[in-house]
C-alpha positions as CSV (number, residue, x, y, z in Angstrom):
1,X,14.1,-19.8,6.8
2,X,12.9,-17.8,10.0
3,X,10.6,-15.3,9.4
4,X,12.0,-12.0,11.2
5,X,9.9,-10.3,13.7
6,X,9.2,-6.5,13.0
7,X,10.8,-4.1,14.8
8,X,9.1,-1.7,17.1
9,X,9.9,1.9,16.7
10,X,8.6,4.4,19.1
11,X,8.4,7.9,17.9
12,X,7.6,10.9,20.4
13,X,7.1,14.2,19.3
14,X,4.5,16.7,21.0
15,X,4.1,18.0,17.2
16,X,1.2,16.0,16.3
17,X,1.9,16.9,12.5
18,X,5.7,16.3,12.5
19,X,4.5,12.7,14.8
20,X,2.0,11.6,12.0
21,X,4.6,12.5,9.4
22,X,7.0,10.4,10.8
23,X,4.5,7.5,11.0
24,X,3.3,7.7,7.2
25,X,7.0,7.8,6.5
26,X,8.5,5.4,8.6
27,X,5.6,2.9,8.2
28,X,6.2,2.8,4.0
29,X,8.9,0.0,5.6
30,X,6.8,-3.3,6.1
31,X,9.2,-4.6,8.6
32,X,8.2,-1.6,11.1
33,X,6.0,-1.8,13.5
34,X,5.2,1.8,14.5
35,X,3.6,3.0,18.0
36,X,3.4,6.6,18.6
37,X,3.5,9.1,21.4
38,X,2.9,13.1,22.0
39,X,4.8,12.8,25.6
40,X,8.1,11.7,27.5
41,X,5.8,10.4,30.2
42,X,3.7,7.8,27.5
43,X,6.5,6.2,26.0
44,X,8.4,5.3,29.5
45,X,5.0,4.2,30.9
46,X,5.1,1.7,27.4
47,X,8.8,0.6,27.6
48,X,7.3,-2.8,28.9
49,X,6.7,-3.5,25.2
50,X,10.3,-3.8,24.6
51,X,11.1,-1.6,21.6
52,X,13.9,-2.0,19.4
53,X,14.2,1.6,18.6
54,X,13.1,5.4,20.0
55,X,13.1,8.5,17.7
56,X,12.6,11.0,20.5
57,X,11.6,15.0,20.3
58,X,14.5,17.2,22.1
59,X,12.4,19.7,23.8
60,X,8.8,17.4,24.1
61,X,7.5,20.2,26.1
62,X,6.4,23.2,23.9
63,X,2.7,22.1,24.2
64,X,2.4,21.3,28.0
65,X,5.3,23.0,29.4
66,X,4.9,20.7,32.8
67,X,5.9,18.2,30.6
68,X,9.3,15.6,30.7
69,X,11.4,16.8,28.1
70,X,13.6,14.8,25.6
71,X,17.1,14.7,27.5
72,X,15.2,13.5,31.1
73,X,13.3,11.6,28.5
74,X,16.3,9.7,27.6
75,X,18.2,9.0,30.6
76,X,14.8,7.3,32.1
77,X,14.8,5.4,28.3
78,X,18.7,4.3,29.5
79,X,18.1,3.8,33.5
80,X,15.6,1.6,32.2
81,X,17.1,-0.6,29.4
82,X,20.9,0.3,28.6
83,X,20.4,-1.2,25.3
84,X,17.3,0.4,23.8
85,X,19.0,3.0,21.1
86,X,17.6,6.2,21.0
87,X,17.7,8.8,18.1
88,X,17.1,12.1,19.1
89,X,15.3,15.0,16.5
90,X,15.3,18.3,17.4
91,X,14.6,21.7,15.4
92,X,17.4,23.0,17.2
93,X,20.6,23.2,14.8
94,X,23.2,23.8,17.6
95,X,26.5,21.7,18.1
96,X,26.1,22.0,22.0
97,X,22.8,20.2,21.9
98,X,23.6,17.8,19.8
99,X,26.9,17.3,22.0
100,X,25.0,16.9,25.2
101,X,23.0,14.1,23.5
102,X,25.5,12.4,22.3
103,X,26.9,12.6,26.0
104,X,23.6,11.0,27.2
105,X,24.0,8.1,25.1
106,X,21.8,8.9,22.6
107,X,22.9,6.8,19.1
108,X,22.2,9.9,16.8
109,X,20.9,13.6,16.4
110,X,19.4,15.0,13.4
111,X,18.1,18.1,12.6
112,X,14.6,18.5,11.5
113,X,14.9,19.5,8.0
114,X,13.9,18.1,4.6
115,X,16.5,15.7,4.6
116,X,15.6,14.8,8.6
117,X,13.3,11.8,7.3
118,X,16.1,10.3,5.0
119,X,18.9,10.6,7.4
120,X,16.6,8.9,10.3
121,X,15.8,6.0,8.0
122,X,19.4,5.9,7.6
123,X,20.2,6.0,11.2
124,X,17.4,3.3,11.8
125,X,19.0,1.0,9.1
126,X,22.4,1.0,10.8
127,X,20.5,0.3,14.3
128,X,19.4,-2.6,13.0
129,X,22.5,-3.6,11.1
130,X,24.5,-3.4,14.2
131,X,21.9,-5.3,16.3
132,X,22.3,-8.3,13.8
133,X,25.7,-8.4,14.1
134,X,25.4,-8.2,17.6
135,X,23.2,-11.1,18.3
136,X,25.2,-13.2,15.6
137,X,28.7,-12.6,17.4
138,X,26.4,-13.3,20.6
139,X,25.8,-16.6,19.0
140,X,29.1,-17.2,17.6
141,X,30.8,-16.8,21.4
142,X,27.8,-19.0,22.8
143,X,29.0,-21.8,20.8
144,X,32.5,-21.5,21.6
């Protein structure tokens, strides 16, 4: 049987705490493979290494407030690759943001809370539940 490749998750969060948090937690699943990044600007410059998945920051700019934030963060992640699915986390706890996510094609919002981690492993899970299926139906219509 073929031996799955892991999948790369980039995580960007200008909160180095929160970012290394993440990591610890994300990395407890051996079939991650986990690169992180404090700024908007780092993970577009590393989108060459194909990642399955990006947990992104909302704001990304309370340390260097020159900085890209999450939502231009985003649409560069979707100019760039249409099908890279990004997860946005955000302190903020307001419908309207997690609305204007959604309407920049961001797969999920969460809430940073205590139960941010477990829904975000959750979220991840389903990513990668629907990309299977998509690369099997993908297969299924090849052969046709």
């Amino acid at each position: 049987m073929k031996k799955e490749k892991k999948k790369l998750i980039f995580l960007v969060d200008d909160d180095a705490l929160y970012l290394k948090l993440l990591e610890i937690e994300l990395l407890q699943c051996p079939e991650y493979k986990i690169k992180t990044f404090a700024t908007g600007e780092l993970c577009i410059e590393n989108l060459s290494l194909k990642p399955d998945i990006i947990v992104l920051d909302y704001y990304l700019n309370d340390v260097d407030k020159n900085a890209m934030n999450g939502l231009k963060t985003l649409d560069k992640i979707k100019n760039e690759n249409q099908n890279i699915q990004v997860i946005i986390l955000s302190a903020q706890d307001k419908i309207e943001v997690a609305v204007n996510c959604m309407k920049h094609n961001a797969f999920d919002y969460i809430v940073k809370s205590e139960t941010a981690t477990i829904r975000l492993k959750k979220a991840i899970a389903t990513i990668i539940k629907n990309q299977k299926l998509e690369y099997t139906l993908n297969w299924y219509m090849e052969k046709m």
